[in-house]
KEVEXTOR-74384 format. One record per atom (N, C-alpha, C): residue in three letters; x, y, z. Coordinates in steps of 0.05 Angstrom, whole numbers, plus 5000, padded with zeros to 4 digits. Atoms other than C-alpha are relative to their C-alpha. Layout:
<vexvos>
ALAXYZ;...
</vexvos>
This chain:
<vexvos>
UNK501449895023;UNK443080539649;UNK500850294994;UNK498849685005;UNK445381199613;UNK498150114989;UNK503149805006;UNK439881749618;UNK501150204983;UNK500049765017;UNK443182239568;UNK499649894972;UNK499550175020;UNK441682079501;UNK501750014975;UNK497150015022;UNK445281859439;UNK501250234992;UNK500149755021;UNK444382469402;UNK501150235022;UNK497749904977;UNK447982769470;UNK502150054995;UNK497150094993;UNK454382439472;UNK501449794976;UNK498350085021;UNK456482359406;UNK502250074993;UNK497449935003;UNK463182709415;UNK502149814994;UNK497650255003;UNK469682279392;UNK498849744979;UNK500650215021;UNK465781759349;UNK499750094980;UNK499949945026;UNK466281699281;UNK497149874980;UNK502250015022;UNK459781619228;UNK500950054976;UNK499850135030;UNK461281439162;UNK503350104995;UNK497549935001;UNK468181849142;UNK499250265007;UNK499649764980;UNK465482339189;UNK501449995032;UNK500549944980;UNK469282499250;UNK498450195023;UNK501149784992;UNK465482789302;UNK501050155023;UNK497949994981;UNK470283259344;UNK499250175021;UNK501049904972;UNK467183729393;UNK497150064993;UNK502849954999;UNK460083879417;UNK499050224995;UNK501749724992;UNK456584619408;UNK498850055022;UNK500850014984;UNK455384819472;UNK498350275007;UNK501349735002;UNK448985329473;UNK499750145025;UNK500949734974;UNK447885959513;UNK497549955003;UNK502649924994;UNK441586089549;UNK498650234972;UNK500749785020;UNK440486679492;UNK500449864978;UNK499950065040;UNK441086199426;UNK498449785001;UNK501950215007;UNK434485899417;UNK500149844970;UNK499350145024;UNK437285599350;UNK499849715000;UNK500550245002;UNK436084799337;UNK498849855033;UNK501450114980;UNK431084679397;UNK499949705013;UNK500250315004;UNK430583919371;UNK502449884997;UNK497050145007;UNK438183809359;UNK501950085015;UNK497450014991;UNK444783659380;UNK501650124977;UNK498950015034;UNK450083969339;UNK502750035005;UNK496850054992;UNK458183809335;UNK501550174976;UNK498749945033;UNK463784119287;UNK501149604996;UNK499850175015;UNK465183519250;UNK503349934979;UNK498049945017;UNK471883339205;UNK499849764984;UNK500150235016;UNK471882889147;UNK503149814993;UNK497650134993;UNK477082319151;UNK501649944979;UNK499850135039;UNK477682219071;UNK502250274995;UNK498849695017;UNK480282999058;UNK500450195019;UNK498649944988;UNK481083289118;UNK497250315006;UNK502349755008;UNK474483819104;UNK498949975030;UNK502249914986;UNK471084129159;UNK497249994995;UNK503850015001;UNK462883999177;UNK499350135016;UNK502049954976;UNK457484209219;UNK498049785001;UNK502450235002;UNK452883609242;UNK497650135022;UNK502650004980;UNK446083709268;UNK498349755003;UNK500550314995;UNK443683019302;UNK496850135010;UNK503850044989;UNK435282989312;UNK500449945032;UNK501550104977;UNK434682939389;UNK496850025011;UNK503250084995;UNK427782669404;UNK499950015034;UNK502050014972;UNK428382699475;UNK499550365011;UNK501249764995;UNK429083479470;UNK497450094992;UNK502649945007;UNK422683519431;UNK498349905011;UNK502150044982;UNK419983049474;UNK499750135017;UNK499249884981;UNK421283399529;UNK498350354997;UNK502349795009;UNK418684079495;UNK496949944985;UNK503350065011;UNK412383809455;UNK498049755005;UNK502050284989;UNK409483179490;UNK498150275022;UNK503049854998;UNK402883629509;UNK498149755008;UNK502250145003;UNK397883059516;UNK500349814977;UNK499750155026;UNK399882679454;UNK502149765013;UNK496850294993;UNK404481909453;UNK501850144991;UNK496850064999;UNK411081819452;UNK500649934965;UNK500150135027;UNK409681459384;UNK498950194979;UNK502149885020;UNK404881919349;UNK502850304995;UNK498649785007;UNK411182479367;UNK501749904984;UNK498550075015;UNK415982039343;UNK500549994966;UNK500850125033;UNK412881929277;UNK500550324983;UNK500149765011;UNK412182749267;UNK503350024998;UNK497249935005;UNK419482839285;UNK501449914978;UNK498850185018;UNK421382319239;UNK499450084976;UNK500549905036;UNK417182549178;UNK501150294998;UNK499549715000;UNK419583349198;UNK502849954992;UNK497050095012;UNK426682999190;UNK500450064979;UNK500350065031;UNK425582719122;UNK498950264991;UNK501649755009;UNK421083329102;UNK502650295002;UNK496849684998;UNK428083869120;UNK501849774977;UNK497650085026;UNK432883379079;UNK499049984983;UNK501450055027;UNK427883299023;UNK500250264981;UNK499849815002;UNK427184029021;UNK503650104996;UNK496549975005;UNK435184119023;UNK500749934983;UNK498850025021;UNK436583718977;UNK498250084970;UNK501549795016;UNK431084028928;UNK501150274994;UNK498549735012;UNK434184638939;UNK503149944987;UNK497850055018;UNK440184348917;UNK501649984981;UNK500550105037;UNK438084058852;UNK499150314988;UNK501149825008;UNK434684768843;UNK502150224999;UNK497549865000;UNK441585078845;UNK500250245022;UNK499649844984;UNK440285558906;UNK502650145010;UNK497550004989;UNK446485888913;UNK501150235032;UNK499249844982;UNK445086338974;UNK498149825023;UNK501250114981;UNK441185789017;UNK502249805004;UNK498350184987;UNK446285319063;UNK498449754996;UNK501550284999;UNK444184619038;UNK502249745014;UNK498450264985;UNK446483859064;UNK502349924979;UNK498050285019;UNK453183519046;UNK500249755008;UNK500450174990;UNK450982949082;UNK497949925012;UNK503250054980;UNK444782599118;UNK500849715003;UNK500550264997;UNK443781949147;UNK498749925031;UNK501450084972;UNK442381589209;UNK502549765019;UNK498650144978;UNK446881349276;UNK499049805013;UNK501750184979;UNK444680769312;UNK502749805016;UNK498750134975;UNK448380349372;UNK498349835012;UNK501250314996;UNK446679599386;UNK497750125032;UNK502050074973;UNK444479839459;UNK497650204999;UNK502649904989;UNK439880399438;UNK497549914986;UNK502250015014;UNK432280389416;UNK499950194977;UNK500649885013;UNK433080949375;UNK502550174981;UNK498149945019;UNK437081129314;UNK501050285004;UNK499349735003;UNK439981849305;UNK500350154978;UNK499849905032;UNK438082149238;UNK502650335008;UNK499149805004;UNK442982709222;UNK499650204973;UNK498849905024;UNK445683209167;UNK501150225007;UNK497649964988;UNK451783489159;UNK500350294978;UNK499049835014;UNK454084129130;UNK502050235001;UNK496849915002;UNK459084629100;UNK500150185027;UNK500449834981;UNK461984979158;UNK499750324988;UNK499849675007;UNK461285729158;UNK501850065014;UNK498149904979;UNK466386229186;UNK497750095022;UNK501449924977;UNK460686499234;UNK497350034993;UNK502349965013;UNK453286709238;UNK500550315003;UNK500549745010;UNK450987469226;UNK499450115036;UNK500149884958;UNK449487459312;UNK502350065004;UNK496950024995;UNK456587279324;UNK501450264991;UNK498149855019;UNK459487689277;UNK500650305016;UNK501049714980;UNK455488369296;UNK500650065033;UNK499049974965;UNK456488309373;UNK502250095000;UNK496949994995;UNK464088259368;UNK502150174986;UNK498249835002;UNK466688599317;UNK498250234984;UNK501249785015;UNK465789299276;UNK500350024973;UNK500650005024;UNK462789219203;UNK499750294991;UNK500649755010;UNK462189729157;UNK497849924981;UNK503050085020;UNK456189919105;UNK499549854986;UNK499850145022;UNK457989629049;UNK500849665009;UNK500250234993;UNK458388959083;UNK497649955012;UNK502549994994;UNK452689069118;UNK497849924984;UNK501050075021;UNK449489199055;UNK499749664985;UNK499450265016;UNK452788509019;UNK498449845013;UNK501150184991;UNK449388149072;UNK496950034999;UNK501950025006;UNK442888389066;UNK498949924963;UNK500050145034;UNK443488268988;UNK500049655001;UNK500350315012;UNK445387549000;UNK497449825011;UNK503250174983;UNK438987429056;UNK498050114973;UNK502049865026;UNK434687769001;UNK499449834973;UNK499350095030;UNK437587418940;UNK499149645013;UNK500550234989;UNK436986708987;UNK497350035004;UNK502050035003;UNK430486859005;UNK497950014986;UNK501750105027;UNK427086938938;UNK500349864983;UNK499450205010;UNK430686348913;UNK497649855015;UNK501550124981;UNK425786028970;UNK497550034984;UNK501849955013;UNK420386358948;UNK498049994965;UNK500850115033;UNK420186298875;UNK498949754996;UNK501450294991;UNK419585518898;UNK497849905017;UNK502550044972;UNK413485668942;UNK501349955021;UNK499350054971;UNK417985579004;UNK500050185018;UNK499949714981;UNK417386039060;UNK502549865028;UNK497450144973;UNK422785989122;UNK499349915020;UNK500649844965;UNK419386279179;UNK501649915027;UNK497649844976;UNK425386339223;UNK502250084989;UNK498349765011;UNK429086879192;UNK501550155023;UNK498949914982;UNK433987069244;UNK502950015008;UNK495749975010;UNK442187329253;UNK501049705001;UNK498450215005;UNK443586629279;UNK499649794980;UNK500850175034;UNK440286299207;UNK500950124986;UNK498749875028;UNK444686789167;UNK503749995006;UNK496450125001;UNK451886479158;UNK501850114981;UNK497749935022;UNK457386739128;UNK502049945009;UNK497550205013;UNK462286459090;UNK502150174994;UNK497549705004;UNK469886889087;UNK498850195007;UNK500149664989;UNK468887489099;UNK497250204985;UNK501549925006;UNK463287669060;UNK497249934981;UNK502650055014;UNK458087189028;UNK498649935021;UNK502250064981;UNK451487149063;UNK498449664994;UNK501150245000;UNK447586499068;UNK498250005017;UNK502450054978;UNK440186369092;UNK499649665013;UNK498950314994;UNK441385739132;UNK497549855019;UNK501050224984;UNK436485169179;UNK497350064989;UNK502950005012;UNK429684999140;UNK498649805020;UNK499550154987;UNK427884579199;UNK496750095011;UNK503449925002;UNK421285059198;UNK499350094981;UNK501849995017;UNK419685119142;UNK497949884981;UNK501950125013;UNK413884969094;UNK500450114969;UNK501149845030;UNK411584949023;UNK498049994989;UNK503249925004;UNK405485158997;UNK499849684989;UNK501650215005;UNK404184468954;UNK501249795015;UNK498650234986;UNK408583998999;UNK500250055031;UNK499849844970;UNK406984239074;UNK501749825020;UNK497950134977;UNK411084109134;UNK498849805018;UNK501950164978;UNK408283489181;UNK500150145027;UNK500949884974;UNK409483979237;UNK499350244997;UNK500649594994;UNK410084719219;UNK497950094986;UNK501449855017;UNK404884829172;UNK497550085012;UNK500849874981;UNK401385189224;UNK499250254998;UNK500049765003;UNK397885909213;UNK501650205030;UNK499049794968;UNK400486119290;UNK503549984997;UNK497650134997;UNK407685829274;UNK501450204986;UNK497549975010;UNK413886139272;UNK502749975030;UNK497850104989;UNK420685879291;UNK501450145033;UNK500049844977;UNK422486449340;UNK498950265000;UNK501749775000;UNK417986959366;UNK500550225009;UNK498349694997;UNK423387409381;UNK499350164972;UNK500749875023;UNK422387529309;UNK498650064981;UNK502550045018;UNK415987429292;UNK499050204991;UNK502149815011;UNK411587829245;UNK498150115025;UNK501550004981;UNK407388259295;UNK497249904999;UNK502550164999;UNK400987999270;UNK499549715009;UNK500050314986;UNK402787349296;UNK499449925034;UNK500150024970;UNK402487569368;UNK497750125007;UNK502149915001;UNK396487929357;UNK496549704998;UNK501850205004;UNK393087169338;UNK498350054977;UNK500949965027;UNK391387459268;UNK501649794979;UNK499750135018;UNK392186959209;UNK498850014974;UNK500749935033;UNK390487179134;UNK499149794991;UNK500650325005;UNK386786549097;UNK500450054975;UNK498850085024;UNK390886739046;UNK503249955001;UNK497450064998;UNK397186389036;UNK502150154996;UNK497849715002;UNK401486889006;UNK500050225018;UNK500049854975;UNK399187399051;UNK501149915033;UNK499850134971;UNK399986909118;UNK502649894999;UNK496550085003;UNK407386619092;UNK501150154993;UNK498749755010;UNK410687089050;UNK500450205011;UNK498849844981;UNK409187679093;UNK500750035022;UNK498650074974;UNK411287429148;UNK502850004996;UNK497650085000;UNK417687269119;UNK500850204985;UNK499149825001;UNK418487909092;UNK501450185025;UNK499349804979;UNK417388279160;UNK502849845016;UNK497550074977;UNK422687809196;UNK502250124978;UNK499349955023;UNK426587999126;UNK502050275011;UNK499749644977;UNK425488759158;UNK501249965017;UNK498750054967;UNK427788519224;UNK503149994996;UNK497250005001;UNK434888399199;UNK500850254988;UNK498949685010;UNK435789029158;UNK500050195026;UNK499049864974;UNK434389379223;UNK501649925013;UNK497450104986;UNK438988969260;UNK501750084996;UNK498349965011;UNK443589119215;UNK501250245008;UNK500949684990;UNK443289859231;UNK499750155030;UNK500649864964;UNK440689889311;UNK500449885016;UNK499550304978;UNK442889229335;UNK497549915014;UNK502750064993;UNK435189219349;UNK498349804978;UNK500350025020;UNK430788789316;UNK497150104989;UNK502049845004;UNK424289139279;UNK497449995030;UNK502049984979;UNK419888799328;UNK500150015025;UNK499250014976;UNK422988909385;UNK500050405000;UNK500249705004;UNK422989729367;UNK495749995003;UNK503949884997;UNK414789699346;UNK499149905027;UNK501550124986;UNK412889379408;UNK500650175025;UNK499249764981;UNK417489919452;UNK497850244999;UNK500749835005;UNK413690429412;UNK496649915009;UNK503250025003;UNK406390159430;UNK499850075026;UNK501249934971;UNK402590469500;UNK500449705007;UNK499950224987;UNK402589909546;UNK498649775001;UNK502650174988;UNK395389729549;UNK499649784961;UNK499750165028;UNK396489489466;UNK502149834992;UNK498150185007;UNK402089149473;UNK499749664991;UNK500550255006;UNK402488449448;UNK500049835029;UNK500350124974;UNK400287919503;UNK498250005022;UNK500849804972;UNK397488469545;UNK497150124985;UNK503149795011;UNK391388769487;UNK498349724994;UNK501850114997;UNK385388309494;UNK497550014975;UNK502149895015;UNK381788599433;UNK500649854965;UNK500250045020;UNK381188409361;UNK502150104986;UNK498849885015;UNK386588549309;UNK499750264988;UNK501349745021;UNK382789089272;UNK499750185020;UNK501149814978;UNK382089399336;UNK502550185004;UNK498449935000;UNK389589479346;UNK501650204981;UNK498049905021;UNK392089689276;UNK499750265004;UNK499949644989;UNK390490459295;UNK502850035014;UNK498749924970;UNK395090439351;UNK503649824994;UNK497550125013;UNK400889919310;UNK501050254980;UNK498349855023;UNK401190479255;UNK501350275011;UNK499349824983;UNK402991039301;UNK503049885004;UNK497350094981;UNK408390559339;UNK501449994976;UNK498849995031;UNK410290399260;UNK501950254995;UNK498749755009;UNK411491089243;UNK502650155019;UNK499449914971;UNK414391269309;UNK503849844999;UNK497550185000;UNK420390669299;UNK500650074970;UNK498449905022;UNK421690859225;UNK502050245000;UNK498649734992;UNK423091529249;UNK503249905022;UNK498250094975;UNK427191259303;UNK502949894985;UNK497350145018;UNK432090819254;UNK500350244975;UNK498949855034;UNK432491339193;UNK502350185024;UNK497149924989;UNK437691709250;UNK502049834999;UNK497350224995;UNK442591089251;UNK499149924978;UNK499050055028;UNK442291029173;UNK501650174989;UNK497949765016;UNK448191389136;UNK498750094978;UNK501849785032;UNK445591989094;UNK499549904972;UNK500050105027;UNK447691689037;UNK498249754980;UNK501550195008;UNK443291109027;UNK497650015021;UNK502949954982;UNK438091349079;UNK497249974986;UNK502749955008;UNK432091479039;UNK499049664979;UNK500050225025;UNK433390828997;UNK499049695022;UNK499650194980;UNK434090399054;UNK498049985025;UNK501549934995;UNK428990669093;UNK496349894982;UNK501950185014;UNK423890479040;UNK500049774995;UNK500450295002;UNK425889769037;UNK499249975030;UNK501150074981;UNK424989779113;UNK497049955004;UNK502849934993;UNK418490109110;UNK497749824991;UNK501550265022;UNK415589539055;UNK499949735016;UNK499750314983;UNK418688989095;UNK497749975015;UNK500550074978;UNK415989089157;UNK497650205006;UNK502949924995;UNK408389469152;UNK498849815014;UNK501550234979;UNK405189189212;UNK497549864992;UNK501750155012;UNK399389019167;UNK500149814977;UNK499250155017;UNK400588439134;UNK498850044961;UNK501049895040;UNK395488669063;UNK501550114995;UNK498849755014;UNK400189269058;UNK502649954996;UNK497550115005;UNK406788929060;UNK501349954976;UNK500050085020;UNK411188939011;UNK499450254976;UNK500349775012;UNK411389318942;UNK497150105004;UNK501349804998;UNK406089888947;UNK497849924973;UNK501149945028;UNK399989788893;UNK499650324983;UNK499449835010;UNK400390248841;UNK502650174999;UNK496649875004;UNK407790388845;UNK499249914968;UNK500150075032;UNK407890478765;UNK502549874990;UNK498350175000;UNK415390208758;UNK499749724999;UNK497950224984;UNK414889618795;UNK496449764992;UNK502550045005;UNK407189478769;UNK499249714997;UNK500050265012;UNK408388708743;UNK500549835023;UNK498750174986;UNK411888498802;UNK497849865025;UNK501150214977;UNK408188008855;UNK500250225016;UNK500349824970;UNK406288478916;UNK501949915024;UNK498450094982;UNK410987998958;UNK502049894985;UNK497150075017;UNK416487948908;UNK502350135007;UNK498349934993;UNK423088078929;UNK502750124983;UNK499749925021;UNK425788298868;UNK501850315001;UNK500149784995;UNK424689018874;UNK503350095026;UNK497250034972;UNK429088998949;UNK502749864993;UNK496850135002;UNK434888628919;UNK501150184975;UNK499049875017;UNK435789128861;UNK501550295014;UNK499249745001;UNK435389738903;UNK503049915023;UNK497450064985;UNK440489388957;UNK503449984978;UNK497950005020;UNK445089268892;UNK501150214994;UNK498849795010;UNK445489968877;UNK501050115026;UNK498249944985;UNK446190158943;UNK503549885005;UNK498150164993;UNK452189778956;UNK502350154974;UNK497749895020;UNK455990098886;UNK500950265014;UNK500149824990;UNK455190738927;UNK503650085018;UNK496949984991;UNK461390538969;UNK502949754996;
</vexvos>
């Protein structure tokens, strides 16, 4: 009997006029597709490069069998399947041109197993925005482009009521040398069409980059407030990256005394925010040194909007007279002033 499963040891076989030619083999450090297997791929028709991500159910079993069947998980995985390609190809039809959607989906199955192997397949990228940063040395104005294209991808999302919530370097792909791409909806939700698993007030994808109010066990019972700014502050979290190789919440959480740290403070939300706006101020200061003069003060205020540890205040400022019309969690505003920065050099 062979205990690894399908969605394993799919190397060398072929699925439809996909070959599938080597496996992705993850680090301990790339919590990326928890629930999947994923291969590069080559198409046998034209010769085109893929990326396949195959559903393994026995990793999720494995992580989320809690007290629940085998069947009752099965059924969520299966509708969370359908519910990411539905969503994909929606964005599709909706012309998204900075979200990584499917050029393929279907399902594997083999006479001897019980259980099929939904996939979907897509364009490769040259790398993600982790990769990239680690290895080699970018300059601003690329820097910049990439926050323009997560920006410009993520209010394509939004405009559709979709939120991501896992906004993070290895979900931002780029293509040549310089278009950005917000890539794996795999958690996300939408306000009138919710996710059969994520649509969760505590949920987000990875809590390396979670909004800090999330770790605090605060949840807004308002939707825009509880999605949106969340997916602003992880938003924040890459612009600092971009900048300190840190990511925002990995700076505010340095900056908090010990006894308020997330995990470790025992007390009420409202109790903390005193003691978050300090560490706030404390890490803004900290990144406006590793921003170049030249777009400092500009860039600095998109941080500061992103990523207000209080989720009400997130986001444009009320009473900014400019910007007066725009949705409080409209992204709008942040992709204009990134545009101008960027003419700069």
């Amino acid at each position: 009997m062979i205990d690894t499963p399908l969605a394993s040891r799919l190397e060398g076989k072929t699925i439809g006029k996909w070959k599938i030619v080597k496996k992705r083999i993850k680090t301990p450090e790339d919590h990326s597709g928890v629930f999947s297997s994923c291969y590069e791929v080559q198409n046998t028709e034209n010769n085109s490069s893929g990326f396949l991500k195959a559903i393994n159910y026995q990793y999720a079993f494995n992580t989320l069998n809690h007290g629940r069947t085998s069947t009752d998980l099965l059924q969520d995985l299966t509708a969370n399947y359908n519910y990411e390609k539905d969503l994909l190809e929606f964005c599709k039809e909706k012309r998204m041109s900075r979200i990584v959607t499917a050029i393929a989906h279907g399902e594997y199955k083999e006479d001897s197993e019980i259980f099929p192997v939904p996939y979907l397949i897509f364009e490769t990228a040259t790398d993600s925005l982790k990769n990239i940063v680690s290895k080699e040395e970018v300059n601003v104005k690329w820097k910049l482009g990439v926050i323009h294209g997560l920006l410009v991808g993520l209010s394509q999302l939004h405009q559709e009521n979709i939120v991501h919530q896992d906004i993070k370097p290895s979900n931002i792909l780029i293509f040549g040398h310089e278009i950005s791409k917000l890539s794996d909806l795999g958690n996300a939700t939408k306000f009138d069409t919710k996710s059969p698993l994520w649509d969760k007030d505590d949920h987000c994808g990875d809590f390396t980059y979670a909004p800090i109010e999330l770790l605090y066990q605060y949840f807004s019972p308002n939707w825009e407030t509880r999605r949106l700014g969340a997916d602003l502050f992880m938003a924040g979290g890459i612009v600092t990256y971009l900048f300190t190789d840190l990511n925002f919440l990995t700076l505010l959480a340095a900056n908090l005394p010990e006894i308020y740290k997330p995990m470790k403070f025992g007390g009420f939300f409202e109790d903390v925010k005193p003691h978050l706006m300090k560490a706030y101020y404390i890490s803004i200061d900290d990144i406006k040194h590793r921003v170049p003069a030249a777009i400092r003060k500009s860039l600095i205020e998109v941080i500061e909007q992103l990523t207000h540890p209080i989720p009400e205040m997130r986001g444009i400022p009320r009473g900014t007279r400019l910007y007066s019309s725009l949705p409080q969690y409209s992204l709008i505003r942040y992709i204009s002033i990134i545009d101008r920065l960027m003419k700069i050099f």
